[in-house]
C-alpha positions in Angstrom: -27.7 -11.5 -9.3 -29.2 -14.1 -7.0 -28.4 -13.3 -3.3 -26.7 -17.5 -3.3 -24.5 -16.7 -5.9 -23.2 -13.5 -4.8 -22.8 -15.4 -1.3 -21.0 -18.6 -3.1 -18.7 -16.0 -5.1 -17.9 -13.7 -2.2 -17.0 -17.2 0.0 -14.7 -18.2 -2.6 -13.3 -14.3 -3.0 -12.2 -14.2 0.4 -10.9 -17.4 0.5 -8.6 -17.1 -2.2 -7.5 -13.4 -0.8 -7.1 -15.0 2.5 -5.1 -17.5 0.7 -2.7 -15.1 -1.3 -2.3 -12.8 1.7 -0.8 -15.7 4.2 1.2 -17.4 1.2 -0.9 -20.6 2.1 0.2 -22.2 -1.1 -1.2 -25.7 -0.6 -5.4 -23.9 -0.5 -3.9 -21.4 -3.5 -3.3 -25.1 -5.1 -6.2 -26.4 -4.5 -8.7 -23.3 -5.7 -6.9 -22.2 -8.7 -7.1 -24.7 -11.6 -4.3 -26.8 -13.5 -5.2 -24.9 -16.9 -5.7 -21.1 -14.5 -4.3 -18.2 -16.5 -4.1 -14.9 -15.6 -4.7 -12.2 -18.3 -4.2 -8.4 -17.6 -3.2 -5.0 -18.9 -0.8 -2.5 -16.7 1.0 0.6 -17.6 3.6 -1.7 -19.1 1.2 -3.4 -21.4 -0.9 -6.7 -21.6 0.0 -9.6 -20.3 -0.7 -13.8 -19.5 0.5 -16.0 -16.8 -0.1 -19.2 -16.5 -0.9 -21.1 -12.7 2.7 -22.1 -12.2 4.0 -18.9 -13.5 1.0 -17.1 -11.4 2.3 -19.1 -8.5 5.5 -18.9 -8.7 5.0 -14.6 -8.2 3.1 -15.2 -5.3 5.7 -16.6 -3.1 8.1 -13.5 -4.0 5.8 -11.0 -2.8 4.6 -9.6 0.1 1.3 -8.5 0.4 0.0 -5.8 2.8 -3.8 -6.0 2.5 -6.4 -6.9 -0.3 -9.6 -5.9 -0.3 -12.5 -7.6 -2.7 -15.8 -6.4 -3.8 -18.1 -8.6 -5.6 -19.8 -6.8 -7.9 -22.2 -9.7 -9.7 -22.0 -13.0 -10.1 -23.9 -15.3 -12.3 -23.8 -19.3 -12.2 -24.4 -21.4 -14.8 -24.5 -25.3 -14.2 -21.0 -25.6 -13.2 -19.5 -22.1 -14.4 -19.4 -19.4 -11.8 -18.8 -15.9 -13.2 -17.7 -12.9 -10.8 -17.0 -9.4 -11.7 -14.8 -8.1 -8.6 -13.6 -4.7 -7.8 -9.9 -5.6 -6.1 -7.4 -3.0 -4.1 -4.5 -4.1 -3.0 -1.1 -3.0 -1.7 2.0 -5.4 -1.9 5.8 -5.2 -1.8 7.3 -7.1 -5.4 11.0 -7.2 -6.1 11.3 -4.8 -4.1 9.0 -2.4 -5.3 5.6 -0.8 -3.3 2.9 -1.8 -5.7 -1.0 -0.3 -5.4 -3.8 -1.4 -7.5 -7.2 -1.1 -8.4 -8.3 -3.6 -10.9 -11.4 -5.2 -12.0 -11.4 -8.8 -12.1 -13.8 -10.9 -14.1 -12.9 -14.3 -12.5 -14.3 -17.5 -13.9 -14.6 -20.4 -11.9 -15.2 -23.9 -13.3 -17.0 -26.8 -10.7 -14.5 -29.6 -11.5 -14.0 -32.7 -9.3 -16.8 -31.7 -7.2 -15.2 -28.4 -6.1 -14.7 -24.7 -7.4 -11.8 -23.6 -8.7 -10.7 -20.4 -10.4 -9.4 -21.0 -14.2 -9.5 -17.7 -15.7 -8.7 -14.0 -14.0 -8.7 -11.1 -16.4 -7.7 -7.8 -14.9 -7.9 -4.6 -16.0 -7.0 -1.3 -14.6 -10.8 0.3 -12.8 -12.1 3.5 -14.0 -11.8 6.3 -11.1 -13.7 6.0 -8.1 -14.6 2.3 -9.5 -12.8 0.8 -6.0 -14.1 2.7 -3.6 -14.4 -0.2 -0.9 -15.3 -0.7 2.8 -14.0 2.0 5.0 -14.1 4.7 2.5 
């Protein structure tokens, strides 16, 4: 992967994860896309949200820490692809939740700005999220 694309994809990571962590809903608007939707598998089975739905989730949770790893990125004209090793630890519904996925996010260039429109997750293989400070 180019070293600028890995840099424009790990900007935009930690943006959005600064984002989600401080609830700042009005950025979260502005970089996830009208038409985002969220597809992922968990222990419960696969799943799809859409951006409201995706939205709406994030303001009922609280989250403890995220960290992101970029693993490649690759742009295409105005596509931006990132394959992303996440951990994260959050409180939902009153449950302790801890993850390690890995994220392909897709980001589309529209209106002269990034935005994320598709996030599939899936659950990592072992030792797959072994981030900063381990």
């Amino acid at each position: 992967m180019a070293d600028t694309d890995c840099q424009l994809i790990e900007g935009l990571e930690r943006e959005w994860r600064d984002a989600l962590c401080s609830k700042d809903m009005e950025r979260l608007h502005s970089l996830v896309h009208k038409d985002f939707v969220l597809i992922g598998t968990r222990s419960t089975g696969p799943f799809m949200m859409t951006r409201d739905e995706w939205l709406d989730a994030i303001q009922r949770r609280e989250v403890d820490a995220i960290d992101v790893e970029v693993e490649d990125a690759t742009v295409a004209k105005d596509v931006l692809i990132g394959t992303v090793h996440a951990r994260w630890r959050l409180k939902y519904l009153g449950r302790i939740i801890e993850d390690c996925v890995v994220l392909t996010d897709v980001w589309v260039k529209d209106d002269g700005r990034w935005q994320a429109i598709r996030r599939h997750s899936t659950p990592a293989p072992p030792g797959a999220c072994k981030l900063s400070g381990e």
